[in-house]
C-alpha angles and dihedrals in degrees: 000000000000090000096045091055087049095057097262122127112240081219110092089211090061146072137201128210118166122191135185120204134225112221094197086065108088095211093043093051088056098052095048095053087048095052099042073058108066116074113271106256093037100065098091092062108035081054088051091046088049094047095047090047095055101044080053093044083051103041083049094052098050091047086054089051096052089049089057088048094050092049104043083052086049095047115114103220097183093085099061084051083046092053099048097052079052092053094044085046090051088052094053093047088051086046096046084048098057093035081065093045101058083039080062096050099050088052091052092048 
């Protein structure tokens, strides 16, 4: 009976966990409004099926992280710098090109 009055179930296979919102909190207001609506006798385990979503949706997202960190150390960025001299050199080749060409045609005229 002790156990029951402190928030403990008397059952070995349950567990009790009581909370009281805040609605001046804006997050805890949410979440409130989210949970009243949900039907008497289906919030445990739409709370489990949140919570576990969540904990997978945050274990996903700092592997993803990880993965970007690990690939932005990884990046070579000596190839874009590579690419863009090609790309100044190209210039200066059109440039050259038409520079002779003009030199051409003030030799024909």
């Amino acid at each position: 009976m002790w156990g029951r009055c402190r928030g403990v179930s008397a059952m070995a296979g349950k567990r009790r966990l009581n909370l009281s919102f805040s609605l001046t909190s804006p997050q805890q207001r949410d979440a409130w409004h989210i949970l009243s609506s949900i039907p008497a006798g289906q919030r445990t385990d739409a709370v489990c099926r949140m919570v576990c979503k969540a904990h997978e949706q945050d274990a996903l997202l700092s592997a993803i992280r990880g993965l970007i960190r690990e690939e932005l150390r990884n990046l070579d960025l000596t190839t874009e710098k590579s690419q863009q001299a090609q790309a100044g050199d190209m210039d200066e080749n059109v440039l050259g090109f038409l520079l002779a060409l003009q030199q051409e045609g003030d030799e024909i005229t």
